[in-house]
C-alpha positions in Angstrom: -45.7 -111.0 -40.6 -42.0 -109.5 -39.6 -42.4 -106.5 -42.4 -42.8 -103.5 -40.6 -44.9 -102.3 -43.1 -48.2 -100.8 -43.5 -48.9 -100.4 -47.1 -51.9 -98.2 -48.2 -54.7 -100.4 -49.5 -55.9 -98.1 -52.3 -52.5 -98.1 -53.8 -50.6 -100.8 -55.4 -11.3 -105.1 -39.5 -12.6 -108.4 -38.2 -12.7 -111.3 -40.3 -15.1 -114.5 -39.9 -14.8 -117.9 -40.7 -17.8 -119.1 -42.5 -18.0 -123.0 -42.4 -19.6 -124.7 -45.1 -22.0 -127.5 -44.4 -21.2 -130.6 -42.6 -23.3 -133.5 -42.6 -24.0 -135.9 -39.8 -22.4 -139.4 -40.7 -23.8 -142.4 -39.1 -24.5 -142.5 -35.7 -21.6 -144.1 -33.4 -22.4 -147.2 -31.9 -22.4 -146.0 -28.3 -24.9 -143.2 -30.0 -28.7 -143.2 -29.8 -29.9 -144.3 -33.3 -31.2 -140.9 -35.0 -34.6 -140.4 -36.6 -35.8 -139.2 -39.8 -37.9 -137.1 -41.0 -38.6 -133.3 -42.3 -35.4 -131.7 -42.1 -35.5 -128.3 -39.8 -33.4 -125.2 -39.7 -32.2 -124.5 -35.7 -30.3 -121.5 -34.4 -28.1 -123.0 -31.5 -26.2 -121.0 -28.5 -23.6 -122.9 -26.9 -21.2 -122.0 -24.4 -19.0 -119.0 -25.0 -15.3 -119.5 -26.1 -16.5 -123.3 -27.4 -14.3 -124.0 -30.2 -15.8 -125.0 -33.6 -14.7 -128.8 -33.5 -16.9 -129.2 -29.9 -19.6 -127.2 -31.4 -20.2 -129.4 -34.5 -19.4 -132.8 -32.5 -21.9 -131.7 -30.0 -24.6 -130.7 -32.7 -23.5 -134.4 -34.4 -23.9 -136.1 -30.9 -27.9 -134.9 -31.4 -28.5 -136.1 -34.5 -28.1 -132.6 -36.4 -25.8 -131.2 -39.1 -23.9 -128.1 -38.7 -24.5 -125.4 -41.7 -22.2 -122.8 -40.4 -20.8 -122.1 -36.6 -20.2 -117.9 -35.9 -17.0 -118.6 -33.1 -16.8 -115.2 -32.2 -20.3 -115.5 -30.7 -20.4 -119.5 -30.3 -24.0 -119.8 -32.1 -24.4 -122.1 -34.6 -27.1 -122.8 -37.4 -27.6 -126.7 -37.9 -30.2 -129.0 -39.6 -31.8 -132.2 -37.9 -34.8 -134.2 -39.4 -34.7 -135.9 -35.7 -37.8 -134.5 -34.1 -35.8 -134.9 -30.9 -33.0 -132.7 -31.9 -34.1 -129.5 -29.3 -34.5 -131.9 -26.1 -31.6 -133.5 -27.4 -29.6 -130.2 -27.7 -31.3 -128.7 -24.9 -34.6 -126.4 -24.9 -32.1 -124.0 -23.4 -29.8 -123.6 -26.4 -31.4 -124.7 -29.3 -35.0 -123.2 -31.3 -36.3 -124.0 -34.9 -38.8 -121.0 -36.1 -39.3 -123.9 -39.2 -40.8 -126.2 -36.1 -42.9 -123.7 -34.3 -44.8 -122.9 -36.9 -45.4 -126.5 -38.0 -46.1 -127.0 -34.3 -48.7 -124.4 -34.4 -50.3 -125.6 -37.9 -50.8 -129.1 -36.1 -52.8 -127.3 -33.0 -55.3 -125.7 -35.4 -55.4 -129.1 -37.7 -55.5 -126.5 -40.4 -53.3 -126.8 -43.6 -54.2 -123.8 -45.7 -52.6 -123.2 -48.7 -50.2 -120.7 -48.6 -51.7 -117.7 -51.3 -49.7 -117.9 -54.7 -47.4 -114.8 -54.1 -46.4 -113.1 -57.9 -43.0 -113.0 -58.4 -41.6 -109.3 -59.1 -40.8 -108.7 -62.6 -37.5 -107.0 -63.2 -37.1 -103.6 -63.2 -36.8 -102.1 -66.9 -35.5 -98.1 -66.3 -36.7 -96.9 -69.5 -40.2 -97.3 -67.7 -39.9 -96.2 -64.4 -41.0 -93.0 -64.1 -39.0 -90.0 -64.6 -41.1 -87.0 -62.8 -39.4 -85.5 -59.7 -41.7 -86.4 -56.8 -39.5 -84.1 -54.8 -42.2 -82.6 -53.4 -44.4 -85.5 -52.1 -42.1 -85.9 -49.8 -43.2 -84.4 -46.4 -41.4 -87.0 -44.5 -37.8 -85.4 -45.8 -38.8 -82.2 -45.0 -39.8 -83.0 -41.3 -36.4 -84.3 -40.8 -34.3 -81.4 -42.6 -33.4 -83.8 -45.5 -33.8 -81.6 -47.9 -32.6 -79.1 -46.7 -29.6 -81.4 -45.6 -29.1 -82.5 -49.2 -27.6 -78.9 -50.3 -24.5 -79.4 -47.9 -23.7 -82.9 -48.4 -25.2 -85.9 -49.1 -22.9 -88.5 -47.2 -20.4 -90.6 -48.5 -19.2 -93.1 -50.6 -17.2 -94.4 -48.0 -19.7 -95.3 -45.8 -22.2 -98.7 -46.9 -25.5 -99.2 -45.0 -26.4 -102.9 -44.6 -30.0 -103.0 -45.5 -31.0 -106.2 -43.5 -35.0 -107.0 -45.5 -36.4 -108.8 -48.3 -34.1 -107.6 -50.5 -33.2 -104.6 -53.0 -34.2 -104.2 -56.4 -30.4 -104.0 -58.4 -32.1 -102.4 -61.5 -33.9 -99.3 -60.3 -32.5 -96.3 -61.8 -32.5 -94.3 -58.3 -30.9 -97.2 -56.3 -28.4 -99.2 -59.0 -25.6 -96.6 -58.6 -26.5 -97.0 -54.7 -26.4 -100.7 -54.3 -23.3 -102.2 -53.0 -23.0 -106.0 -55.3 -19.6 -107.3 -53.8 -21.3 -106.6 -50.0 -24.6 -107.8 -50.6 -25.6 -111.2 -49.8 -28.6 -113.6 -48.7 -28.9 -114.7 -45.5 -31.9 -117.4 -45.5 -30.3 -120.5 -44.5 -28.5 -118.6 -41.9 -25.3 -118.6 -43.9 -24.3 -116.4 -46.4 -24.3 -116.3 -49.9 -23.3 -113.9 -52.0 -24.8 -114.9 -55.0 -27.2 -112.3 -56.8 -30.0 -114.6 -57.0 -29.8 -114.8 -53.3 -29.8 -111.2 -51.9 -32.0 -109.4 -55.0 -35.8 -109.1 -54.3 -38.9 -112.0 -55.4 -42.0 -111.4 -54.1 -41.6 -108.5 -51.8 -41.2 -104.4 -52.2 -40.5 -103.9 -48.6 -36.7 -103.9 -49.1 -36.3 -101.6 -52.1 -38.9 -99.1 -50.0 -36.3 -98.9 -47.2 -33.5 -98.8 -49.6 -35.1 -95.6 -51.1 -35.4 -93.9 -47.9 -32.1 -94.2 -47.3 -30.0 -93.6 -50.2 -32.3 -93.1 -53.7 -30.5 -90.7 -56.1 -30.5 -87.1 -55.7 -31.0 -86.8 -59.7 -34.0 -84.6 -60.0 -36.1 -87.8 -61.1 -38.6 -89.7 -58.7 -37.4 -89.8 -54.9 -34.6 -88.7 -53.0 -33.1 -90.3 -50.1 -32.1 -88.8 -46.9 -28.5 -90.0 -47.9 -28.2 -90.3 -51.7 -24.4 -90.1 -51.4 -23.9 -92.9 -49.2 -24.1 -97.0 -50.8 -26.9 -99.6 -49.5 -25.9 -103.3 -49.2 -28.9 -105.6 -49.9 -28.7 -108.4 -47.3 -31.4 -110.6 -47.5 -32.9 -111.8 -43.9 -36.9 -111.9 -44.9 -38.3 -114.8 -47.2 -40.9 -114.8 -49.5 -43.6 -115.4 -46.8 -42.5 -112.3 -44.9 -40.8 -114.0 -42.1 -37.8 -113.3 -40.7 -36.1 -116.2 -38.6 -33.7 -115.8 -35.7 -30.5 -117.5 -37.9 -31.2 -115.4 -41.1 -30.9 -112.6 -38.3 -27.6 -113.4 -36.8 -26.3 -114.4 -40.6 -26.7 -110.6 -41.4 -26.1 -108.7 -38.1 -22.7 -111.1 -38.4 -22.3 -110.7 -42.3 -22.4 -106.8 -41.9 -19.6 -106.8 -39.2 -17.6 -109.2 -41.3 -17.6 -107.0 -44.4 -16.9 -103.6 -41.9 -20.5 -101.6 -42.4 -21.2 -98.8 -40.8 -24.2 -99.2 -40.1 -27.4 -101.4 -40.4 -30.9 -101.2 -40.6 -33.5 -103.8 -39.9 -37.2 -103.0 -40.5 -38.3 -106.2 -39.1 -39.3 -108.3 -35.9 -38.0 -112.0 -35.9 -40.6 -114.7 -36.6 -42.6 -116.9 -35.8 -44.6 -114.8 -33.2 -45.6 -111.2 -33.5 -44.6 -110.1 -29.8 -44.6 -112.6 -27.9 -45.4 -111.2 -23.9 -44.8 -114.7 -22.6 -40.7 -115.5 -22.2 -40.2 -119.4 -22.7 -36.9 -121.4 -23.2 -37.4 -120.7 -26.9 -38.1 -117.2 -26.8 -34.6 -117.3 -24.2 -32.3 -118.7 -27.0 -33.6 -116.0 -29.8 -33.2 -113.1 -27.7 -29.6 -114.7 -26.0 -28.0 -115.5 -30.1 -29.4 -112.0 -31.3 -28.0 -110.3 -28.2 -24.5 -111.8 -29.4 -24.8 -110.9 -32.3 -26.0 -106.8 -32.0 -23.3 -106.8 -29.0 -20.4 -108.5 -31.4 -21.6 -106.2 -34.3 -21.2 -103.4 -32.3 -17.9 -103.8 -31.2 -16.5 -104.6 -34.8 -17.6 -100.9 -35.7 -21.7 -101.7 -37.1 -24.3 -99.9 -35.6 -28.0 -101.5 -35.5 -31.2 -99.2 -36.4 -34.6 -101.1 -36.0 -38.2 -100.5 -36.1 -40.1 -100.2 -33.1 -42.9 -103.0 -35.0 -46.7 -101.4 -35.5 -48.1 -103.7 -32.8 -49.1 -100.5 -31.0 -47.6 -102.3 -27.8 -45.8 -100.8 -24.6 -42.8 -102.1 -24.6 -41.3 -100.4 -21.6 -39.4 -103.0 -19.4 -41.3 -104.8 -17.0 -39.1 -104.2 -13.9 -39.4 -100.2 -14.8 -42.5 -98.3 -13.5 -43.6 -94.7 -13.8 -46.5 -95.3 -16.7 -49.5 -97.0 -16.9 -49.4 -100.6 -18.7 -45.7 -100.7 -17.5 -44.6 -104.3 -17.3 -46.5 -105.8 -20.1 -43.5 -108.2 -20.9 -43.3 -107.4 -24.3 -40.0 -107.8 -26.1 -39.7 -106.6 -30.1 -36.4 -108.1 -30.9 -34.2 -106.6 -32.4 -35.2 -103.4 -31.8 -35.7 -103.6 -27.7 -32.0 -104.9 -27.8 -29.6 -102.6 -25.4 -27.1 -101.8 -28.1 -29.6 -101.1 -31.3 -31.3 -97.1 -32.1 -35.6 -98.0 -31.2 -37.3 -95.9 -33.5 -41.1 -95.2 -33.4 -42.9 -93.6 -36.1 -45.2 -90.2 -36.4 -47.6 -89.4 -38.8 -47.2 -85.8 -41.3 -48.8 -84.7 -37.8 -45.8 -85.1 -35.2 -47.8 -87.3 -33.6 -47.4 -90.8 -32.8 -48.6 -93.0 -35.4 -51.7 -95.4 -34.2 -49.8 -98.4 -34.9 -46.8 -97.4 -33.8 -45.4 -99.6 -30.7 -43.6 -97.6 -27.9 -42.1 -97.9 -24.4 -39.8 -95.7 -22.2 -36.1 -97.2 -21.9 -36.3 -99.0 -25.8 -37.8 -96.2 -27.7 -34.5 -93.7 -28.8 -35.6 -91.4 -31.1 -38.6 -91.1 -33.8 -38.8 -90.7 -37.4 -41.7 -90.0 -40.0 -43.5 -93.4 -40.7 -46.9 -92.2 -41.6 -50.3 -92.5 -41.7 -53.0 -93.8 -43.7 -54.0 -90.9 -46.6 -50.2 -89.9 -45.8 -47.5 -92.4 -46.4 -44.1 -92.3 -46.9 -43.4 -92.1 -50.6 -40.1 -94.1 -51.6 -38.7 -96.6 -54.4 -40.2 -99.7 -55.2 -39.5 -102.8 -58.6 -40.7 -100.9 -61.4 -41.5 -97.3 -59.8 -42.5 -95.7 -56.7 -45.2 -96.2 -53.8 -46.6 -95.1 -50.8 -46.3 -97.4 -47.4 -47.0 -96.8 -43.8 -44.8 -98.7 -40.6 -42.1 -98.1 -38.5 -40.4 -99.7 -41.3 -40.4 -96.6 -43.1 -39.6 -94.4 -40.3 -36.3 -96.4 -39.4 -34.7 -95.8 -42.9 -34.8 -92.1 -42.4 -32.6 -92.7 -39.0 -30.7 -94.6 -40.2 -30.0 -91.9 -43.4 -29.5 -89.8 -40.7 -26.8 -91.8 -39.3 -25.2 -92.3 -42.5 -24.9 -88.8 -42.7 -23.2 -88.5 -39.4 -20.7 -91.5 -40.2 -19.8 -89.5 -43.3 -18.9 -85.8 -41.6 -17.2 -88.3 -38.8 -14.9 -91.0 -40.3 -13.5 -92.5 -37.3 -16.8 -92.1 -34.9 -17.8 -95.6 -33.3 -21.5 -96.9 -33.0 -21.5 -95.5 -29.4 -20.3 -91.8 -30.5 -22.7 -91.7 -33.2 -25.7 -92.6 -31.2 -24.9 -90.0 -28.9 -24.6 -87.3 -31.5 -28.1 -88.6 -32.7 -29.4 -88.3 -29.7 -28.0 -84.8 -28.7 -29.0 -83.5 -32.0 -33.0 -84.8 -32.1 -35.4 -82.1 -32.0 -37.1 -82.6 -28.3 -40.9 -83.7 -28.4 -43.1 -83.2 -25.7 -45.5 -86.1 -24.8 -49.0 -85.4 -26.4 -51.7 -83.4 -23.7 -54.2 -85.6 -25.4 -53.9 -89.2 -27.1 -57.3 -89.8 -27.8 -57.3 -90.9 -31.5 -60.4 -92.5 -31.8 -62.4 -89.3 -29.9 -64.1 -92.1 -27.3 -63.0 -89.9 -24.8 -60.1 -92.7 -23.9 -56.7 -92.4 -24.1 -55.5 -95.0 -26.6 -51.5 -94.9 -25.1 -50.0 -93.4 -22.4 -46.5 -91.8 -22.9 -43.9 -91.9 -19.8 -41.4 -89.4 -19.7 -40.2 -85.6 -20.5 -39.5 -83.5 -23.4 -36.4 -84.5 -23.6 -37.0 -88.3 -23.4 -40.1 -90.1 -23.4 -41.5 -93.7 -24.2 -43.6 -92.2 -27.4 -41.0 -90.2 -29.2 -37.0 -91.0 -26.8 -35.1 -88.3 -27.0 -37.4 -86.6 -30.6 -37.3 -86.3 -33.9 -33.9 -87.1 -35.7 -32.6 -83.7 -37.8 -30.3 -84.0 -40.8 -29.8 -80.8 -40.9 -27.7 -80.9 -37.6 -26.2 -84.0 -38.9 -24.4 -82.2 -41.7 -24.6 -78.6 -40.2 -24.0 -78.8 -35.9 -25.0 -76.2 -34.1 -25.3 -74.5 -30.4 -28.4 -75.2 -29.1 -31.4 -78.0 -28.8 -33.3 -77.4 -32.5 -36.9 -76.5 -32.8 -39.0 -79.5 -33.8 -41.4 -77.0 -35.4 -39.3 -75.5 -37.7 
């Protein structure tokens, strides 16, 4: 599953040109004759600078059909029921998630039947709840959120791409929030900007991180960490929780093209968990996802992601200093150079269990939760609790959102480094025994000021809106 979710089991300027479809005539004579069968979905990396006419000819020229070609990045999403399309392409630049899961359906000769998965029904606002669950929230009130909220709650301005399973249009704390004209579904790897598209089916994950974010400051239900700012529902995860590598690089690119700020993505691309073994495939989804965080970043978009609850070291293999160093572990997006790492602490400051981790990727942390203590946010129809490092990159990037509004003209670089100046330092634990076998069950690397459990601490909305001399006090 890509949702970095854990949900409590008691408790219910630059301008793209989008191409449309193209697809493959009959083969030229001098062509191999193409075969048919299931049509797949691939994400393909050619050479930089290659033009979109020799993209698509060389996508035609192996059997595919281009969907849409991204120039500025020269990666392409194409279709191709010829099983021969990758070695065609090249194993180097080409990877269907559709295929490798098929693949690995084959190898188990299993063929379960996916579970029937309820559709959400929509949201009616005259029932959703009206209480103010103000003060449920401990996970605002670790960061300064609350506190925050009195001086400013962000800005209109600035719009938060919210890259998940969608965002629920009708809930009363996030339908003055939600950004239509911005918000499109990313699926097929191109986008479409049609409500059906981008709004929520199956899943609650999106709305959740939505909440977090931005939820109204109305004295009803929740409050986000931003309420002033807008959310952009961009829809990268399907109704089976996956996120694929072109649904991926259709946001990251759709959120540059429409001039976000920022954008958050509380996911790990699919079809593995973490894969520790680099292959040719693996090497094309981190190579188009790179492209895309590094041309999102210089259009003015800054990337937040989840560090994944895989409870893995994800500290780079050629770096030592910490036991389990080297694992070869890569969470993508999050381990990418240019996107904020966030881990996730329980209402105790300490590193959630589940929580992965890893010095060099991990930037700062944010309150995720744990089980008995989740993060309380917005959800189709009302409110719920739910644990992940899903929930504990929302609040960073709220924090974010907070600092784009107090700094208009602040790039992704300058705002990262205010967030990291401005965390509230965290010490690695004496003791991370959580299971009291006398084991340690992770080992942190690092300082106060920056270690592989926490980076450089715990984000502070306060400062955000309110700078001040001095490195804050985490325990205040």
């Amino acid at each position: 599953m890509s949702l970095l979710a854990r949900p409590l089991r008691a408790v219910v300027g630059v301008v793209l040109a989008f191409s449309g479809c193209v697809a493959a005539g009959p083969a030229a004579a001098e062509e191999p004759a193409c075969g048919h069968g299931r049509a797949l979905r691939y994400v393909v990396a050619v050479d930089r600078g290659t033009a979109e006419p020799a993209a698509r000819r060389q996508i035609t020229e192996a059997c595919g059909a281009t969907t849409v070609y991204y120039p500025q990045i020269a990666v392409a999403v194409a279709t191709s029921g010829d099983p021969r399309f990758g070695e065609l392409m090249g194993l180097d630049r080409a990877f269907s998630a559709q295929a490798e899961r098929l693949a690995a359906q084959r190898a188990t000769e299993t063929a379960r039947p996916q579970p029937a998965r309820a559709v959400l029904p929509p949201t009616d606002p005259d029932r959703v709840p009206t209480a103010d669950l103000g003060a449920r929230q401990w996970d605002m009130q670790m960061i300064h959120a609350d506190r925050a909220r009195a001086l400013s709650g962000g800005s209109r301005d600035v719009v938060v791409g919210v890259l998940d399973s969608g965002i629920d249009p009708d809930h009363p704390d996030l339908s003055a929030a939600l950004d239509r004209d911005d918000s499109a579904g990313c699926l097929t790897g191109a986008p479409d900007r049609s409500a059906a598209a981008w709004a929520p089916t199956t899943s609650v994950h999106g709305t959740h991180v939505a909440g977090i974010i931005a939820a109204a400051d109305d004295g009803h239900g929740v409050t986000g960490v931003a309420p002033g700012v807008r959310v952009a529902s961009v829809k990268v995860i399907d109704d089976r929780g996956y996120a694929d590598p072109e649904a991926a690089v259709c946001g990251l690119m759709w959120a540059a093209a429409r001039h976000m700020r920022l954008t958050n993505s509380s996911f790990f691309v699919n079809p593995w968990t973490l894969s520790c073994i680099r292959g040719n495939d693996r090497g094309v989804v981190h190579e188009v996802l790179a492209r895309a965080v590094e041309y999102s970043t210089s259009a003015g978009t800054l990337n937040v992601a989840a560090a994944t609850n895989e409870a893995v070291d994800l500290t780079p293999s050629a770096r030592s200093g910490s036991p389990g160093a080297g694992t070869g572990c890569e969470a993508l997006p999050a381990a990418l150079r240019d996107v904020v790492a966030v881990s996730a602490v329980g209402a105790d400051r300490v590193k959630a269990g589940y929580s992965s981790y890893g010095l060099g990727v991990i930037d700062v942390t944010a309150p995720g939760g744990e089980q008995g203590d989740c993060v309380l946010s917005t959800v189709p129809g009302g409110y719920a609790p739910l644990c992940g490092t899903s929930m504990a990159a929302p609040h960073v990037t709220g924090v974010l959102a907070l600092l784009a509004s107090q700094a208009e003209n602040a790039g992704p670089r300058q705002l990262r480094r205010t967030l990291d100046r401005q965390a509230m330092p965290m010490p690695c634990p004496a003791d991370y025994d959580l299971t009291g076998d006398g084991l340690q069950d992770a080992y942190c690397a690092g300082y106060e000021g920056y270690n592989g459990f926490y980076g450089h601490g715990m984000v502070d909305a306060l400062a955000a809106v309110a700078p001040r001399d001095g490195r804050p006090d985490p325990a205040r």
